[in-house]
gemmi code that builds the backbone of each chain (N, CA, C; Angstrom):
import gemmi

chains = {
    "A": [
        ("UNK", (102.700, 113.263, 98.425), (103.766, 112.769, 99.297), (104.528, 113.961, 99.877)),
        ("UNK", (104.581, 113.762, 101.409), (105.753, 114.808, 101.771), (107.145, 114.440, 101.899)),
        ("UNK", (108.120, 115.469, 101.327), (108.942, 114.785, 101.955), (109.855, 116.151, 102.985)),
        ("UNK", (110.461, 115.329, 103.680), (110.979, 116.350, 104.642), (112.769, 116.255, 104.547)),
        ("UNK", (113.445, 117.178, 104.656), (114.941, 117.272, 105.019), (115.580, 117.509, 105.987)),
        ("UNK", (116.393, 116.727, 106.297), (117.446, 117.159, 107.457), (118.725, 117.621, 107.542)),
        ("UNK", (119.482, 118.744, 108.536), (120.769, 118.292, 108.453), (121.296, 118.868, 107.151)),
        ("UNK", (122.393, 118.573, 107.112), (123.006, 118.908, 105.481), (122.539, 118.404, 104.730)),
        ("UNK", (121.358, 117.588, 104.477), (120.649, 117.616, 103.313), (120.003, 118.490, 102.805)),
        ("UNK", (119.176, 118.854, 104.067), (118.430, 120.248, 103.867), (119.182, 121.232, 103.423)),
        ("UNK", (120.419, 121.578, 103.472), (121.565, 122.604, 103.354), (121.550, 122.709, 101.776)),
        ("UNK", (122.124, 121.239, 101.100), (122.789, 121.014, 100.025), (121.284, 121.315, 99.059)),
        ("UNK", (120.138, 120.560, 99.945), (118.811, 120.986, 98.465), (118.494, 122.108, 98.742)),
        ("UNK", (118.878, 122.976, 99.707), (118.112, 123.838, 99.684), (116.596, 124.205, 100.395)),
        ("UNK", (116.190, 123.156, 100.835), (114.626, 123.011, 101.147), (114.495, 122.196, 102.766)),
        ("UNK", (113.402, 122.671, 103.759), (113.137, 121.898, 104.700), (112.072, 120.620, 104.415)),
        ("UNK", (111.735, 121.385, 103.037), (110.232, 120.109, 102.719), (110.010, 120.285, 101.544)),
        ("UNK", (109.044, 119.359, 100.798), (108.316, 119.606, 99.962), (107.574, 118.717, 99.966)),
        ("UNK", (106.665, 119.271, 98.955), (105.104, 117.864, 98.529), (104.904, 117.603, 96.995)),
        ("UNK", (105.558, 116.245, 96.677), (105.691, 115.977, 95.449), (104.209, 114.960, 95.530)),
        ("UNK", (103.940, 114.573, 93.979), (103.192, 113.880, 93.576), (104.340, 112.593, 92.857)),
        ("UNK", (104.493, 111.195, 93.218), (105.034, 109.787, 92.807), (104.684, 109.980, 91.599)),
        ("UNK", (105.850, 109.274, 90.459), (105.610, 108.918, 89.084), (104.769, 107.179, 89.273)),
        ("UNK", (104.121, 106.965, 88.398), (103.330, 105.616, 88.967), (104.209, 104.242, 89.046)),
        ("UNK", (105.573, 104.665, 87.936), (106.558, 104.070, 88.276), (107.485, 103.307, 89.148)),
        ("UNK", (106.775, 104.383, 90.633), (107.895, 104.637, 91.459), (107.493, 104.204, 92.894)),
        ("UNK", (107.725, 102.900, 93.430), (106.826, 102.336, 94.257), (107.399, 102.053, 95.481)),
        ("UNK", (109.042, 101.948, 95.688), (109.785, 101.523, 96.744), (110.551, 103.040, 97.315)),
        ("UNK", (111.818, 102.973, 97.994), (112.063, 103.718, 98.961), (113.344, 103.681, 97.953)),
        ("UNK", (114.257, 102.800, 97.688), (115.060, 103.023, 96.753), (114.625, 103.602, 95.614)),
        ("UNK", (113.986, 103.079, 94.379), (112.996, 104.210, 93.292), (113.020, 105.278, 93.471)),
        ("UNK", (112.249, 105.550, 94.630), (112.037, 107.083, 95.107), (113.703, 107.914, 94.986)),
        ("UNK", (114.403, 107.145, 95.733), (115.572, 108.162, 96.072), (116.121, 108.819, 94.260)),
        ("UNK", (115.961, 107.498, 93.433), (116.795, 107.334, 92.067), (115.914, 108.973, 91.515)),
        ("UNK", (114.909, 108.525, 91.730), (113.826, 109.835, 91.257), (113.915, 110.809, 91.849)),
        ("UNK", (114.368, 111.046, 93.358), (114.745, 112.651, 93.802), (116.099, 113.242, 93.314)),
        ("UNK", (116.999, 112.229, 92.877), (117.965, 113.054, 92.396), (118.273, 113.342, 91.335)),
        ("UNK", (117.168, 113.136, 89.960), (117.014, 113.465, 88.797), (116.402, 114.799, 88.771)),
        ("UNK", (115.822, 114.876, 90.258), (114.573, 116.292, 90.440), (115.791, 117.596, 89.912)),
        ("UNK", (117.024, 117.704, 90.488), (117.693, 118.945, 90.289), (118.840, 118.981, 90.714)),
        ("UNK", (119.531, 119.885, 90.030), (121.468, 119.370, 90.418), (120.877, 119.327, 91.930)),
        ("UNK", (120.694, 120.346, 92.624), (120.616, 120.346, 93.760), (120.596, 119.176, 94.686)),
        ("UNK", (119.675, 118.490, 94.145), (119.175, 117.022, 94.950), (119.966, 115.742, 94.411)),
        ("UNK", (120.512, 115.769, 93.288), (121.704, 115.261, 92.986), (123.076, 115.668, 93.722)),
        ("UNK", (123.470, 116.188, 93.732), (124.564, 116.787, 94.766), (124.077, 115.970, 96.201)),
        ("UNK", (123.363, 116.955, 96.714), (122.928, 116.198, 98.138), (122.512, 114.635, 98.006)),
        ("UNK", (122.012, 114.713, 97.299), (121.969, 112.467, 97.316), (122.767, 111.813, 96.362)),
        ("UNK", (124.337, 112.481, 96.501), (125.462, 112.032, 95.306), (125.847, 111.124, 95.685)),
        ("UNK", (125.899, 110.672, 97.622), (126.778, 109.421, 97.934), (125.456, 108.669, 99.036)),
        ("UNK", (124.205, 107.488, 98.503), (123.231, 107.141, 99.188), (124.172, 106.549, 100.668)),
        ("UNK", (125.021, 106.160, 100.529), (125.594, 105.841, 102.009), (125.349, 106.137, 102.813)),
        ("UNK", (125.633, 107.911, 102.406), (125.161, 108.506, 103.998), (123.825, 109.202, 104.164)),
        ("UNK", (122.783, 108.704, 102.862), (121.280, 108.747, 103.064), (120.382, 107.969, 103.899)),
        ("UNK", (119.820, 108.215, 105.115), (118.547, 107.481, 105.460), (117.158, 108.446, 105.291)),
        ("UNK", (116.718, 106.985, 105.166), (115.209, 107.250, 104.765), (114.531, 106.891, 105.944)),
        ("UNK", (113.185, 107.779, 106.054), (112.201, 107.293, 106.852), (110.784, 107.134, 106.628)),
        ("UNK", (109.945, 106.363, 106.454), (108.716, 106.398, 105.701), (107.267, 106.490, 107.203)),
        ("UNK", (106.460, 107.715, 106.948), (105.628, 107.731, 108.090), (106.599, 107.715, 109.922)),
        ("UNK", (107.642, 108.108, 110.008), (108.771, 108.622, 111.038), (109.613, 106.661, 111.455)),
        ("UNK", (109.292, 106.025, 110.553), (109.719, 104.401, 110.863), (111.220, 104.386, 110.156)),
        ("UNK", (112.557, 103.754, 110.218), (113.553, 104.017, 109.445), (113.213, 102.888, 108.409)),
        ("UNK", (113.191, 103.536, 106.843), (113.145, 102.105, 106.005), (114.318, 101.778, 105.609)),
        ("UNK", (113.744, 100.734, 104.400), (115.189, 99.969, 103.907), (114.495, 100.728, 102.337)),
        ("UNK", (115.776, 99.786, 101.104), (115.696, 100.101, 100.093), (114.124, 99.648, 99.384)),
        ("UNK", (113.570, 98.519, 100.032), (112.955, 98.054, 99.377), (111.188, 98.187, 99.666)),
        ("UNK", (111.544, 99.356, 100.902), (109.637, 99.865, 101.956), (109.380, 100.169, 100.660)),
        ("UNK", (107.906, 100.082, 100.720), (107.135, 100.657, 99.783), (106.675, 101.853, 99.902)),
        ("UNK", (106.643, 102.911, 99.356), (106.157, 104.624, 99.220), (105.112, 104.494, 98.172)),
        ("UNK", (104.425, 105.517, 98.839), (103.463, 105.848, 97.922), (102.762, 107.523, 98.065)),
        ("UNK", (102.007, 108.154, 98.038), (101.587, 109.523, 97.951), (101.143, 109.731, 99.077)),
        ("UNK", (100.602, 109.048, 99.949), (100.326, 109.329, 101.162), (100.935, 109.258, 102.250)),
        ("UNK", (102.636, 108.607, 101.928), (103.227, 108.582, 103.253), (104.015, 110.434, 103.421)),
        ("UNK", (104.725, 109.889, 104.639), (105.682, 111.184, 104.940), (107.042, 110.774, 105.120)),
        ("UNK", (107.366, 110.830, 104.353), (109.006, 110.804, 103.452), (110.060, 111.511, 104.666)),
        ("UNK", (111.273, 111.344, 105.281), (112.349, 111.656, 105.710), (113.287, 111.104, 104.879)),
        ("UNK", (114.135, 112.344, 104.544), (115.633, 112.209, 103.991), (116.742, 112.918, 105.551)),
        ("UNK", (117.747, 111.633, 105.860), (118.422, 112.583, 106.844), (119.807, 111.635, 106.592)),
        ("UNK", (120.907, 112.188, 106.928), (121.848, 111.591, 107.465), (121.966, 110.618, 108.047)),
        ("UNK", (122.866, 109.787, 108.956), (123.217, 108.990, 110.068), (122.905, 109.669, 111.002)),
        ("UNK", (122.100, 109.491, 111.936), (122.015, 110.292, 113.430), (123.402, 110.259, 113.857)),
        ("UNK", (123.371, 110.928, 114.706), (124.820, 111.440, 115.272), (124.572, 111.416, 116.724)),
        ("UNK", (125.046, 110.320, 117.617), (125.090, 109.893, 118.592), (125.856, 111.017, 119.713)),
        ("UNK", (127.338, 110.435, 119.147), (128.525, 111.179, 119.413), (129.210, 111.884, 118.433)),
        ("UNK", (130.622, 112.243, 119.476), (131.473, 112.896, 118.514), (132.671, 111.816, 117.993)),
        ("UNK", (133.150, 111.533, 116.217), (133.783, 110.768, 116.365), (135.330, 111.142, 117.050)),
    ],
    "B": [
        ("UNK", (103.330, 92.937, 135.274), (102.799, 94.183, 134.834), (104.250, 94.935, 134.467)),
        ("UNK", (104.209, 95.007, 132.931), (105.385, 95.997, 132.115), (104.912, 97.679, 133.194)),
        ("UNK", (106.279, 97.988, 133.194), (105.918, 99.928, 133.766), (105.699, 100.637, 132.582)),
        ("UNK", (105.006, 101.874, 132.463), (104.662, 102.761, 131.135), (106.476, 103.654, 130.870)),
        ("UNK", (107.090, 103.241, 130.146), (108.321, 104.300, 130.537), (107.283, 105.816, 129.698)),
        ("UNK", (108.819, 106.901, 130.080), (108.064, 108.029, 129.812), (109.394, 108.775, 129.296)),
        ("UNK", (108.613, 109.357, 128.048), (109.600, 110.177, 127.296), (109.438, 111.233, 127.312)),
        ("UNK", (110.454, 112.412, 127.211), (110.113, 113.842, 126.783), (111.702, 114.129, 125.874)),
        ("UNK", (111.270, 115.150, 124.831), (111.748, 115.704, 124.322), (111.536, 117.214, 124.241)),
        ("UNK", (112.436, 118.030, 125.112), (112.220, 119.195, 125.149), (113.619, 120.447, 124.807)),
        ("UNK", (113.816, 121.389, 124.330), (114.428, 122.688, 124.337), (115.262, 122.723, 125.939)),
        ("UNK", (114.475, 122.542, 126.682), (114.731, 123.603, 128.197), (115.410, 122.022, 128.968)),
        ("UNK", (116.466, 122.666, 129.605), (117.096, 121.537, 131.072), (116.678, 120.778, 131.959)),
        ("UNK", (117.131, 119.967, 131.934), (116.674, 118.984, 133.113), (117.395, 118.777, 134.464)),
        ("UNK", (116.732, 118.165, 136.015), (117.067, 118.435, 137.053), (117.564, 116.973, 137.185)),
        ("UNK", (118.427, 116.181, 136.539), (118.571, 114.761, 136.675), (118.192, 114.293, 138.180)),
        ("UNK", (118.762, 115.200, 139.143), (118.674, 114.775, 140.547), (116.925, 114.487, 141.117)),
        ("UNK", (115.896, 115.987, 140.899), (114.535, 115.776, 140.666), (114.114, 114.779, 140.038)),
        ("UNK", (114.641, 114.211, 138.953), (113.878, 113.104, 138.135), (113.827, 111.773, 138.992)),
        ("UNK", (114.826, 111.908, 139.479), (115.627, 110.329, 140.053), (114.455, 110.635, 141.139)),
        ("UNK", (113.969, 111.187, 142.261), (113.552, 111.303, 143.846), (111.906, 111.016, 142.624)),
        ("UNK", (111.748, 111.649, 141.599), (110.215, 111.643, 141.059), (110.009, 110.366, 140.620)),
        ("UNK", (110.916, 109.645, 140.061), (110.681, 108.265, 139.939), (110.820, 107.070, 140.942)),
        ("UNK", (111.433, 107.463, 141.780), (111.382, 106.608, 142.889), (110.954, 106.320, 144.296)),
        ("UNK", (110.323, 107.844, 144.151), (109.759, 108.009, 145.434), (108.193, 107.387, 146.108)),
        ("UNK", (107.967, 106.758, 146.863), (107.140, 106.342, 147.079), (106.505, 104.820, 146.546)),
        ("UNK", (107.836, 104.099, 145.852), (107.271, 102.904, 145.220), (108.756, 101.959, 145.854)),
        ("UNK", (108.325, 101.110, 146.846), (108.813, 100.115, 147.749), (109.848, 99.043, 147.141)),
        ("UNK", (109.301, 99.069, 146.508), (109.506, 97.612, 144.902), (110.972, 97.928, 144.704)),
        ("UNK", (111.483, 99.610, 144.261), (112.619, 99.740, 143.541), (113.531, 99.713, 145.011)),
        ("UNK", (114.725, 99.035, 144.209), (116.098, 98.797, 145.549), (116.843, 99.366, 144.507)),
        ("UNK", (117.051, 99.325, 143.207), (118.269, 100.160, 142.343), (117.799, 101.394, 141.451)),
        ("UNK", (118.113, 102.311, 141.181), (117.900, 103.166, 140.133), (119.122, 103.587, 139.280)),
        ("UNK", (119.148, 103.264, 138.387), (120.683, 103.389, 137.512), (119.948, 105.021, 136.268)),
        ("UNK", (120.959, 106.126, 136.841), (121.079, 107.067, 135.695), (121.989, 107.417, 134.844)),
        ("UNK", (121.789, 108.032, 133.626), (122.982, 108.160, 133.119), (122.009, 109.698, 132.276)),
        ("UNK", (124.088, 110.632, 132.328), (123.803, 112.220, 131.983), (124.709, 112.039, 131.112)),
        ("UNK", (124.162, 112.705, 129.930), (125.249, 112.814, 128.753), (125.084, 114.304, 128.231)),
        ("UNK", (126.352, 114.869, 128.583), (126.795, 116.110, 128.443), (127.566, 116.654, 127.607)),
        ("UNK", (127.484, 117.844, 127.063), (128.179, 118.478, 126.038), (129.974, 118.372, 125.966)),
        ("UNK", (130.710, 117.853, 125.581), (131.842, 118.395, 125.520), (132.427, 119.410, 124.516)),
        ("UNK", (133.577, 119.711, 124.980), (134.047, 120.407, 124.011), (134.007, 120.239, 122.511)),
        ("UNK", (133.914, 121.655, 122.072), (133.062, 121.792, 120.739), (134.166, 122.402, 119.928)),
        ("UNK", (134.600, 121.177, 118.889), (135.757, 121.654, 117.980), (136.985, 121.300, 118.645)),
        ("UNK", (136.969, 120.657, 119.527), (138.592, 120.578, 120.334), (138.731, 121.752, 120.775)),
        ("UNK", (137.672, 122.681, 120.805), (138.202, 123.902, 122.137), (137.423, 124.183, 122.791)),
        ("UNK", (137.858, 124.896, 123.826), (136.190, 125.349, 124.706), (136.172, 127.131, 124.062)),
        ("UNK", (136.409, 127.241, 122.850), (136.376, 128.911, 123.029), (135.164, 129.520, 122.978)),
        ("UNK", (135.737, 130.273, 123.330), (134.168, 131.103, 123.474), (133.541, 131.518, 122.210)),
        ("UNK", (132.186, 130.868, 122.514), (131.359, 131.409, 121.230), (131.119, 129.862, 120.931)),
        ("UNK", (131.507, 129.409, 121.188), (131.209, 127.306, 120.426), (130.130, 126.721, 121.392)),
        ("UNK", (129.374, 126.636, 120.142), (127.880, 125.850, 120.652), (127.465, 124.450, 119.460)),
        ("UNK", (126.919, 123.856, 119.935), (126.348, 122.470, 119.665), (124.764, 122.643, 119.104)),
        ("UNK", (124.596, 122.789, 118.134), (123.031, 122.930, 117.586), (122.336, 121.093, 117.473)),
        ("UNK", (121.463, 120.550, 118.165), (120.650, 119.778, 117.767), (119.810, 119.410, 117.080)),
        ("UNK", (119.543, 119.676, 116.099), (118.326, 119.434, 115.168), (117.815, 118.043, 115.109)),
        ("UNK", (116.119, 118.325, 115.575), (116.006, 116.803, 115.725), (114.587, 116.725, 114.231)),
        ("UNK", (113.935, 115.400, 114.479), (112.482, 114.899, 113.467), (111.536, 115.108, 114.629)),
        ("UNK", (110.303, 116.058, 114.467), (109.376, 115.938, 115.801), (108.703, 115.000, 114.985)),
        ("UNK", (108.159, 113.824, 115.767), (107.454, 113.263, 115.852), (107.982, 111.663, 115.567)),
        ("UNK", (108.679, 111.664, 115.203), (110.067, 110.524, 114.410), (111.111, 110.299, 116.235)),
        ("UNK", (111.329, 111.551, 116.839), (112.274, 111.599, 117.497), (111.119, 110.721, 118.775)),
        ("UNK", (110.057, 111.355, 119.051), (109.146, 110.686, 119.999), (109.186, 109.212, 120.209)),
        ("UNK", (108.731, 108.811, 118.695), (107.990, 107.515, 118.771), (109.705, 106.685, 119.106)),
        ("UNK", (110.602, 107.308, 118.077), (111.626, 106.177, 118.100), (112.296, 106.228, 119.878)),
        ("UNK", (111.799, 107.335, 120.750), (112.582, 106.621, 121.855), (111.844, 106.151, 122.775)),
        ("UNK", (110.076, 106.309, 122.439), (109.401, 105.210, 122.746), (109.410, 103.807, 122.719)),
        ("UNK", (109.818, 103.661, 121.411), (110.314, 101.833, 120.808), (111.446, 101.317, 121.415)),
        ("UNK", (111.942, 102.504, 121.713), (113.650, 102.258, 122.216), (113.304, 101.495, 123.713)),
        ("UNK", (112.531, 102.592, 124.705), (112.651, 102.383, 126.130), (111.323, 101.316, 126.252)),
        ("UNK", (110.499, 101.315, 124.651), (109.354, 100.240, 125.088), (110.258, 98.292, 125.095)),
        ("UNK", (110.979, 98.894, 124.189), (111.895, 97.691, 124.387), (112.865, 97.383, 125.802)),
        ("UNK", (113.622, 97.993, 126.604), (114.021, 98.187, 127.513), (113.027, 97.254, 128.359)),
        ("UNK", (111.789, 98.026, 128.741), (111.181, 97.656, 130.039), (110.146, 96.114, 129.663)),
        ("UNK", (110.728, 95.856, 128.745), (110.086, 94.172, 128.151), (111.062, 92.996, 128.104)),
        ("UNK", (112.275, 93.715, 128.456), (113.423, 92.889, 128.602), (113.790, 92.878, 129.650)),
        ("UNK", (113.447, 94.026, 130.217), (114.410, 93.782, 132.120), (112.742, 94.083, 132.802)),
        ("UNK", (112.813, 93.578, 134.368), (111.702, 94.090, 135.068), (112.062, 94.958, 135.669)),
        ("UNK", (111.522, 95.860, 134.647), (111.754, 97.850, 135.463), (110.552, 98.402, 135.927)),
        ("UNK", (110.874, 98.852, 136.919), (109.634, 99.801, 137.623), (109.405, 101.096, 137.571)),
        ("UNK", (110.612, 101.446, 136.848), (110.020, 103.018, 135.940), (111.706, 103.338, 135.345)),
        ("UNK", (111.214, 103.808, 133.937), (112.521, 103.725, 132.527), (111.610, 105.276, 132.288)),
        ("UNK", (112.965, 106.526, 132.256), (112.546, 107.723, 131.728), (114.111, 107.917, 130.529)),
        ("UNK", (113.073, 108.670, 129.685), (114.455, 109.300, 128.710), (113.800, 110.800, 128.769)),
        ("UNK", (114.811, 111.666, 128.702), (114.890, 112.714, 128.766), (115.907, 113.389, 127.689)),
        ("UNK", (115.775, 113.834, 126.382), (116.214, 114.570, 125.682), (115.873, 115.951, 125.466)),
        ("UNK", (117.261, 116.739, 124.917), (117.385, 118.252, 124.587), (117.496, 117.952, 123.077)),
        ("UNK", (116.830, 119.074, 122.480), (117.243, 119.983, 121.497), (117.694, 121.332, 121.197)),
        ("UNK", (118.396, 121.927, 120.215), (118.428, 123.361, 120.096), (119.671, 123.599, 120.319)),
        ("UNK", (120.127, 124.561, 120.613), (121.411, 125.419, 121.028), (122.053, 124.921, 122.203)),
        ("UNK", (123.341, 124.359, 122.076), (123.872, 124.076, 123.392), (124.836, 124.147, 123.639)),
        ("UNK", (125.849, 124.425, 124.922), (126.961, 124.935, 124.841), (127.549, 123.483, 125.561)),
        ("UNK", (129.336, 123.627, 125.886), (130.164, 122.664, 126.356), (129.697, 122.688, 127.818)),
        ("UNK", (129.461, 121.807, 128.490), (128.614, 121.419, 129.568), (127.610, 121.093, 130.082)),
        ("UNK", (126.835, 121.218, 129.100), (125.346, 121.813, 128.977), (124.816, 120.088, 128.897)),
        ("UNK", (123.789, 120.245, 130.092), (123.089, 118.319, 129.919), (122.213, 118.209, 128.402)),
        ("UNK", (122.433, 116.817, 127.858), (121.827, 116.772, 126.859), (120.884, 115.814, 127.152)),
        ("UNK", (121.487, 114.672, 127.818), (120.483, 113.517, 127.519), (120.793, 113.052, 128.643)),
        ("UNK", (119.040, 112.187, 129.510), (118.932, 111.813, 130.836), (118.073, 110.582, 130.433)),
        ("UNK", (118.908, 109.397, 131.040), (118.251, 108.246, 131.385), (117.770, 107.523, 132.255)),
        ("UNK", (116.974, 106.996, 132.654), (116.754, 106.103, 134.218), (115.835, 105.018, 133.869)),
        ("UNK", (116.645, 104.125, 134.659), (116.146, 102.636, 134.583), (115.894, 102.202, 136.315)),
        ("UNK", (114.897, 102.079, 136.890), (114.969, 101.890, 138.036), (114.030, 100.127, 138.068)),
        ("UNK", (114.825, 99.239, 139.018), (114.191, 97.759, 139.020), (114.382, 97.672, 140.676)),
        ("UNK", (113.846, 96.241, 140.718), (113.854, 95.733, 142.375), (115.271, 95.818, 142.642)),
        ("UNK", (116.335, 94.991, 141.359), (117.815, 94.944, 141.475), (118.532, 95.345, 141.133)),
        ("UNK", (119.958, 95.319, 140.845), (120.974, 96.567, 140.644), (121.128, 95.908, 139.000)),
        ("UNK", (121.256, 94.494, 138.671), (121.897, 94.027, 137.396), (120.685, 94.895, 135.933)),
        ("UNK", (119.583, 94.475, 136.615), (118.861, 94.606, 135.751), (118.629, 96.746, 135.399)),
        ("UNK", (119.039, 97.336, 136.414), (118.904, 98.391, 136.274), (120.280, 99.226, 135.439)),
        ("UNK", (120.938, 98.624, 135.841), (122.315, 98.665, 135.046), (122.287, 98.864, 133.639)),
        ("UNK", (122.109, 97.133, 133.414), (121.798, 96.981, 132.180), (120.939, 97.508, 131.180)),
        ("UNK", (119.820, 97.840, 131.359), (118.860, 98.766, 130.435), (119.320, 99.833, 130.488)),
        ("UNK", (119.853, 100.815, 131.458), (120.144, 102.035, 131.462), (121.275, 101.909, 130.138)),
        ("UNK", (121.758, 101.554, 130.035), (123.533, 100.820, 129.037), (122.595, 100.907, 127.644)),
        ("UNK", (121.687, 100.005, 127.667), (120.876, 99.118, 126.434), (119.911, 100.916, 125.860)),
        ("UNK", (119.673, 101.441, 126.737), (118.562, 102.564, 126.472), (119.833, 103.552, 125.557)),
        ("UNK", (120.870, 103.983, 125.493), (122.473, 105.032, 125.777), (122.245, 103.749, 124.629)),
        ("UNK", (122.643, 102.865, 123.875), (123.590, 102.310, 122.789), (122.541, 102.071, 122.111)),
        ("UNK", (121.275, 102.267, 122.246), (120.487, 102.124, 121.187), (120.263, 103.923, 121.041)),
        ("UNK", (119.819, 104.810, 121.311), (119.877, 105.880, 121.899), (120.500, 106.408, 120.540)),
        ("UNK", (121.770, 106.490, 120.551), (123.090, 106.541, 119.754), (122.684, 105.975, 118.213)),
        ("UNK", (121.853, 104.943, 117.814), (121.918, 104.685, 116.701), (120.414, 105.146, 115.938)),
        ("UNK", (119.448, 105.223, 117.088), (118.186, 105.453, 116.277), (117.497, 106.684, 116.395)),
        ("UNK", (117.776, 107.118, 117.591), (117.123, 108.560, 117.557), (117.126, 109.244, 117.104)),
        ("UNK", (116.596, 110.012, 116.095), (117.129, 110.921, 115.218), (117.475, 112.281, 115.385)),
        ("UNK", (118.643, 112.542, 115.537), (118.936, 113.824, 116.207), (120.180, 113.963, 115.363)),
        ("UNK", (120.800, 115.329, 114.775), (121.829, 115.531, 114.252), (122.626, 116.748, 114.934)),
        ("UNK", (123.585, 116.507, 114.907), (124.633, 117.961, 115.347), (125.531, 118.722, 114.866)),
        ("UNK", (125.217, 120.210, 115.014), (126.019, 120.853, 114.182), (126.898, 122.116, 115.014)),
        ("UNK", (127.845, 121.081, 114.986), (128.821, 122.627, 115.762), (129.834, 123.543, 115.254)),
        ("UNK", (129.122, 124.369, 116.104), (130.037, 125.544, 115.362), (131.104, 126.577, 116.506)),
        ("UNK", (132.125, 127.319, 116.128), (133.177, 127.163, 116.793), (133.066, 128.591, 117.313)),
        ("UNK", (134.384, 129.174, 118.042), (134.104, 130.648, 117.928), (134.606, 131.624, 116.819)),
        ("UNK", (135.341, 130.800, 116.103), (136.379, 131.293, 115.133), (135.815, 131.505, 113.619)),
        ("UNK", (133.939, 130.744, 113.477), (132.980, 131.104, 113.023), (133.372, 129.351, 111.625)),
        ("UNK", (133.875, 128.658, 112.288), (133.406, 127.124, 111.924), (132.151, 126.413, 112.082)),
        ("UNK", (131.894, 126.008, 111.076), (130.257, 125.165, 111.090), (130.366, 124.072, 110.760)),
        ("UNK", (130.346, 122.766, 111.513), (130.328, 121.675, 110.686), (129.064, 120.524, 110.974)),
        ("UNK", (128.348, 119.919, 110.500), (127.787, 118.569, 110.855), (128.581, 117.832, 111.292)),
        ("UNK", (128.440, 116.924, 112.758), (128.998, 115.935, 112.961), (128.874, 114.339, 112.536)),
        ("UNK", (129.743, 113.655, 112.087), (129.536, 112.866, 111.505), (129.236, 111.632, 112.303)),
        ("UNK", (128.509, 110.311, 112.155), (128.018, 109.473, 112.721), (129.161, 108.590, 112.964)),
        ("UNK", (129.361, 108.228, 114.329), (130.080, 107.107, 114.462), (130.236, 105.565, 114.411)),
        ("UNK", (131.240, 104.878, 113.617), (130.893, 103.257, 113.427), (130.870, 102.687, 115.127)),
        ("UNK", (131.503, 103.757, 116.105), (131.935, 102.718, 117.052), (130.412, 102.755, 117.792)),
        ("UNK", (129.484, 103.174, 117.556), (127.922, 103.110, 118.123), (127.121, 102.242, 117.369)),
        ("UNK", (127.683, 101.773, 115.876), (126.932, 100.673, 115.619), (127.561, 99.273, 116.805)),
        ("UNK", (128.849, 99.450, 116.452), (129.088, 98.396, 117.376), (128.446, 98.000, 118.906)),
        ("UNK", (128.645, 99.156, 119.441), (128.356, 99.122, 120.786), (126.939, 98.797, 120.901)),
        ("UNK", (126.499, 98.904, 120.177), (124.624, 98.212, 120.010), (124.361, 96.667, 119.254)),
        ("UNK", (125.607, 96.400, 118.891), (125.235, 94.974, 118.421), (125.366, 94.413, 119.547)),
        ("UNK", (125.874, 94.299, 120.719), (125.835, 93.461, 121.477), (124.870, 93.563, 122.508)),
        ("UNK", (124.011, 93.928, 122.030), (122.810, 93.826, 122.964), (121.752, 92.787, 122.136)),
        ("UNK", (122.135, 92.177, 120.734), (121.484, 91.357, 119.837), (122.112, 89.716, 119.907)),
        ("UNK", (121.248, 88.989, 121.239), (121.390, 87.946, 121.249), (120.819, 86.662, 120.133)),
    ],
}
model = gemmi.Model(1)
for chain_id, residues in chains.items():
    chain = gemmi.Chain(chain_id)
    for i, (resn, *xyz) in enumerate(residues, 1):
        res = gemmi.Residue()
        res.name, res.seqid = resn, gemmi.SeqId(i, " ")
        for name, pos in zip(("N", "CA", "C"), xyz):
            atom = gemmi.Atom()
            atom.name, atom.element = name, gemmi.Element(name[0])
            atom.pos, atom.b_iso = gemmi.Position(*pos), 0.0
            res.add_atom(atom)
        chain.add_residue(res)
    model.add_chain(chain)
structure = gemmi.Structure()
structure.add_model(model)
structure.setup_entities()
């Protein structure tokens, strides 16, 4: 699985990407997130408040409940940012 | 017959005025072309010097989603040619970011998608911004609620 970072996410983990291998556990888009932020303070910190986490599975925006698996391509980003508030 | 709209996402500027004569030229059909330029403002509440607007976008995420965006557009109104035109990268206060065109036989319908393309635009594209000041401020900008709104009402 890839996953990719954006934005101050990328900032806070540290990383533009990586390529993890799924626990067999771990089958939805919510799961996944619970499991990236056990990965390292780092990714805990950056996914401390899911609010302002979106996900994207294969570049589509999911919900909590898409299914992931090892072959998709994972986005972690912010809220797009339209404007200025 | 739906029109193919056409997207680009590029680094380098656009000639909004060229786009408009390239989409409309030579096709009888269009009586309206509605554009819309969305431009940099001031960065940080100042214009000082040195304050630029960084875009960071998803390649390939950023494509498709303003494909879906404008494929939706030209299935709802009868348009005879729907372009989006986005920047990324480094940008300063003035600087064009984003170019739309909705061109139809009539003015309502060209209107309207151009509006519908700009408030969906705002919520799905994935693009983030990070400005930074001259005074050597960096911040992410944060997403606005008033763009969810402004896109619900296009959900009849």
């Amino acid at each position: 699985m890839r996953v990719l970072y954006f934005a101050w996410l990328r900032e806070r983990i540290g990383l533009a990407e990586e390529s993890l291998n799924l626990p067999q556990d771990v089958t939805t888009v919510a799961g996944m997130l619970q499991w990236l932020r056990g990965r390292s303070d780092r990714h805990m910190a950056a996914l401390a408040n899911l609010n302002v986490v979106r996900v994207a599975v294969n570049q589509d925006f999911a919900r909590p409940e898409t299914p992931v698996s090892d072959r998709d391509e994972i986005a972690l980003f912010p809220p797009v940012t339209g404007g200025k508030p | 017959m739906t029109c193919q709209p056409e997207i680009r996402v590029q680094r380098d500027d656009f000639d909004p005025g060229a786009e408009l004569q390239r989409l409309t030229a030579g096709n009888p059909r269009i009586g309206a072309a509605v554009s819309f330029v969305g431009l940099v403002r001031d960065i940080g509440g100042s214009h000082g010097a040195g304050a630029s607007m960084t875009l960071e976008h998803y390649p390939g995420m950023t494509e498709r989603q303003l494909m879906a965006i404008a494929a939706q557009a030209v299935e709802r109104w009868p348009l005879e040619a729907c372009l989006v035109v986005h920047r990324f990268g480094r940008l300063e206060a003035g600087d064009r970011i984003v170019l739309t065109i909705a061109a139809s036989a009539h003015r309502q319908a060209a209107f309207e998608a151009c509006s519908f393309l700009m408030d969906w635009l705002k919520t799905q594209a994935p693009f983030w911004k990070l400005e930074e000041t001259g005074d050597g401020r960096r911040e992410w900008v944060e997403a606005r609620a008033g763009d969810d709104v402004a896109v619900a009402r296009w959900k009849s």
